[in-house]
SEMAR-829698 format. One record per residue (C-alpha): x, y, z; residue number from 1; residue in one letter. Coordinates in steps of 0.5 Angstrom, whole numbers, plus 500, padded with zeros to 3 digits. Layout:
(r (X Y Z) NUM a)
...
! end
This chain:
(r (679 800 189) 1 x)
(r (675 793 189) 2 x)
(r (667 793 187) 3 x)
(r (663 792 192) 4 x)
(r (659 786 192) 5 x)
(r (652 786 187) 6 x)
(r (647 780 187) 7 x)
(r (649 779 180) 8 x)
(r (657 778 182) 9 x)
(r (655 773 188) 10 x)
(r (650 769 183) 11 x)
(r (656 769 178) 12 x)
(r (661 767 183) 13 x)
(r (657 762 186) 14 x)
(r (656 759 180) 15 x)
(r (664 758 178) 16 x)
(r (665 755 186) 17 x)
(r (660 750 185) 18 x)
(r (663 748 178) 19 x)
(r (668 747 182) 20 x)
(r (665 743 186) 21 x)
(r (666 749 193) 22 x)
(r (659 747 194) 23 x)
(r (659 751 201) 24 x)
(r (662 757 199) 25 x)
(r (657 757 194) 26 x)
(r (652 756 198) 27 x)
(r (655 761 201) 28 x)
(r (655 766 194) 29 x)
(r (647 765 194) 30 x)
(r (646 766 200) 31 x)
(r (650 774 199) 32 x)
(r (646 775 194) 33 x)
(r (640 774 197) 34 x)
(r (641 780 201) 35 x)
(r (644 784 197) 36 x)
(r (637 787 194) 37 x)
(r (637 782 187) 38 x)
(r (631 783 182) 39 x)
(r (627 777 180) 40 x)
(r (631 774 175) 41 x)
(r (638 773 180) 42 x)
(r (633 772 186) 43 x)
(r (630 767 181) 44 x)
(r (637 764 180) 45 x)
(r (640 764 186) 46 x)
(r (634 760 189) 47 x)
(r (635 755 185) 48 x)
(r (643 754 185) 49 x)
(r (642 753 191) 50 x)
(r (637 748 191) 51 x)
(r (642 745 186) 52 x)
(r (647 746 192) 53 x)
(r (642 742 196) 54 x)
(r (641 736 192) 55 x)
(r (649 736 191) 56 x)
(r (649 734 198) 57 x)
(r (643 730 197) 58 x)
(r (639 736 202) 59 x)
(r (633 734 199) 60 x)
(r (628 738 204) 61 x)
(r (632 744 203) 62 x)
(r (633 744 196) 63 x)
(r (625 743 195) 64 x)
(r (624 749 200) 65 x)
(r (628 754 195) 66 x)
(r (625 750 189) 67 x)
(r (618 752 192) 68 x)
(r (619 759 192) 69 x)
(r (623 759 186) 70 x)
(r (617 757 183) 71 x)
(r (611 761 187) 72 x)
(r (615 767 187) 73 x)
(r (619 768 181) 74 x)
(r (617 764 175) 75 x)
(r (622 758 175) 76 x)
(r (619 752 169) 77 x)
(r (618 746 172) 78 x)
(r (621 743 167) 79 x)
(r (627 746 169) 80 x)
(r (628 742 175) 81 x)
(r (626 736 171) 82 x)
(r (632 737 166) 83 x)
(r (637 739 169) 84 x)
(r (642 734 171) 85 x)
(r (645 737 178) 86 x)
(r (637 736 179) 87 x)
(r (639 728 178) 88 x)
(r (640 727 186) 89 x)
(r (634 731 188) 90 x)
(r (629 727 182) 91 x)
(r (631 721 186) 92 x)
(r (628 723 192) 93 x)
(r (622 723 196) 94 x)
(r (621 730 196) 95 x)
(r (621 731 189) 96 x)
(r (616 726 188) 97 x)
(r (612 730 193) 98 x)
(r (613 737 189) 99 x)
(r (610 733 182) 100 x)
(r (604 732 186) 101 x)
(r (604 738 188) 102 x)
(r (604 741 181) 103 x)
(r (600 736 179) 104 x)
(r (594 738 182) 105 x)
(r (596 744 181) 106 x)
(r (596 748 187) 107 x)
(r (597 755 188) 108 x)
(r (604 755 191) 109 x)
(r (608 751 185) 110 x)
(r (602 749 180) 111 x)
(r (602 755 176) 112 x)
(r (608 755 174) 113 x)
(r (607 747 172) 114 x)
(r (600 749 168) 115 x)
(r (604 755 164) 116 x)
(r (609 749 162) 117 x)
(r (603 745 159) 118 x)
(r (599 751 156) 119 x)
(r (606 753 153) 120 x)
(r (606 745 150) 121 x)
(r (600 745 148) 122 x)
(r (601 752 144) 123 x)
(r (606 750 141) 124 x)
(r (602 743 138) 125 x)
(r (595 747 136) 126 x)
(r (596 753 135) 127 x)
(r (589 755 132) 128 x)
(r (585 752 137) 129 x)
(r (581 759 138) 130 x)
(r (580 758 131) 131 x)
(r (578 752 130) 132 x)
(r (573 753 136) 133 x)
(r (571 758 133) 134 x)
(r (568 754 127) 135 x)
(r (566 748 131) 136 x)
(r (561 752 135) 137 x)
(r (559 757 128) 138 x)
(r (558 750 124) 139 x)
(r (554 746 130) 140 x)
(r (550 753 131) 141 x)
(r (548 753 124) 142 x)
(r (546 746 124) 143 x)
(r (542 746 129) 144 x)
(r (538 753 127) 145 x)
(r (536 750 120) 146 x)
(r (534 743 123) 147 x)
(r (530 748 129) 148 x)
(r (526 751 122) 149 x)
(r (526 744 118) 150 x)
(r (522 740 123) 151 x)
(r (516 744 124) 152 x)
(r (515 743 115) 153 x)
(r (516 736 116) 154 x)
(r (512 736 121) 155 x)
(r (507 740 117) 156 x)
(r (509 736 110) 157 x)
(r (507 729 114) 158 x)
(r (500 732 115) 159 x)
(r (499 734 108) 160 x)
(r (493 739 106) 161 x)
(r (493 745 103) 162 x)
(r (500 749 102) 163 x)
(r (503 743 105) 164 x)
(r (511 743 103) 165 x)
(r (513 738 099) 166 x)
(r (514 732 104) 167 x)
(r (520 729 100) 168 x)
(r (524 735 099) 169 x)
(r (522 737 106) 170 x)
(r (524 730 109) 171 x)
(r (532 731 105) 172 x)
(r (532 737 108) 173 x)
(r (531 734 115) 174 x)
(r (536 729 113) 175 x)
(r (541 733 111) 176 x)
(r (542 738 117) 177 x)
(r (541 733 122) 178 x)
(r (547 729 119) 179 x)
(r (551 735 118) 180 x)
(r (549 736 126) 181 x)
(r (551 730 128) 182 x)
(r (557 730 124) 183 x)
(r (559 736 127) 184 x)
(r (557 734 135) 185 x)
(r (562 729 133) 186 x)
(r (568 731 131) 187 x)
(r (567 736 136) 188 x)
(r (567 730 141) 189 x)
(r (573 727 138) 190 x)
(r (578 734 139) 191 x)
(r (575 734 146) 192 x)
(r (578 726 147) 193 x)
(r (584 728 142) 194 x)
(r (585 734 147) 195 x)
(r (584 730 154) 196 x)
(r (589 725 150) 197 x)
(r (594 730 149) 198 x)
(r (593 733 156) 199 x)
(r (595 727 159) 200 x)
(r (601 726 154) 201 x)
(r (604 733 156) 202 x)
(r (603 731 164) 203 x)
(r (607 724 162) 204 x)
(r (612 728 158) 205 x)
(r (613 734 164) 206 x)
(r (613 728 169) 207 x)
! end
């Protein structure tokens, strides 16, 4: 007795139509399988094999329909789409282009799935950026607390009298956390500029 059709067997059996270059029957093969009950993963797959079917055929309308709700709804990588080479027609067409800018600004619909890609790039490249937080705000906290208490003794050092605190010990001091205050703001300014840099690197590499 022959088993009745799964989600799963139409995905596998379109995919082996459409590599044979049947694209209708695979086509036909998606469509099965989603309304055979599929769970994310073949939901997932059978909307993009058939945004692949569609882009074969040069369907660009309809590929990015089903590549839309891949993304919204069943968390395809844009940087799938941007890889794989059955994608190559459908990259080449305005509705591609459309797509991108849609992930771009990040939009509700697919721009999640774009900004997961960055955020995952951007993990890998600094790891322990937390971290490093962390101690960049605790170093310029430090810094501003000790400066926050020297300036009143210099100021009190400046006007001398009674009990005054040595003016030349206080003024080093005053120099000290001020340096070590700025420093920090700075390095701080150089990791947000390195971030926005490697932000528009990531955009460029998933582009």
């Amino acid at each position: 007795v022959e088993a009745a059709p799964t989600a799963e067997s139409c995905v596998n059996l379109g995919l082996e139509f459409f590599s044979k270059g049947r694209v209708r029957d695979a086509l036909e093969q998606f469509d099965n399988a989603l309304e055979l009950n599929p769970n994310p993963t073949e939901a997932q797959a059978a909307f993009y094999n058939k945004a692949c079917c569609h882009a074969y055929r040069e369907e660009s309308k309809k590929a990015a329909e089903c590549l839309r709700i891949a993304l919204r709804d069943y968390n395809l990588k844009f940087g799938t789409v941007l890889n794989d080479p059955d994608m190559a027609p459908f990259r080449a067409s305005p509705e591609f282009k459309e797509l991108q800018e849609e992930a771009l600004r990040g939009g509700e619909d697919i721009g999640s799935g774009f900004r997961r890609d960055l955020k995952l790039i951007s993990e890998v490249q600094a790891p322990f950026r937390g971290v490093r937080r962390f101690f960049y705000v605790a170093f310029i906290a430090a810094a501003g607390i000790s400066t926050f208490f020297t300036i009143p003794r210099l100021i009190f050092a400046l006007q001398g009298g009674d009990g005054a605190p040595d003016f030349l010990e206080t003024a080093g001091n005053a120099a000290i956390n001020i340096g070590a205050l700025c420093r920090y703001c700075r390095a701080r300014g150089f990791v947000f500029l390195g971030k926005q840099e490697r932000r528009r690197a990531d955009y460029k590499y998933l582009s």
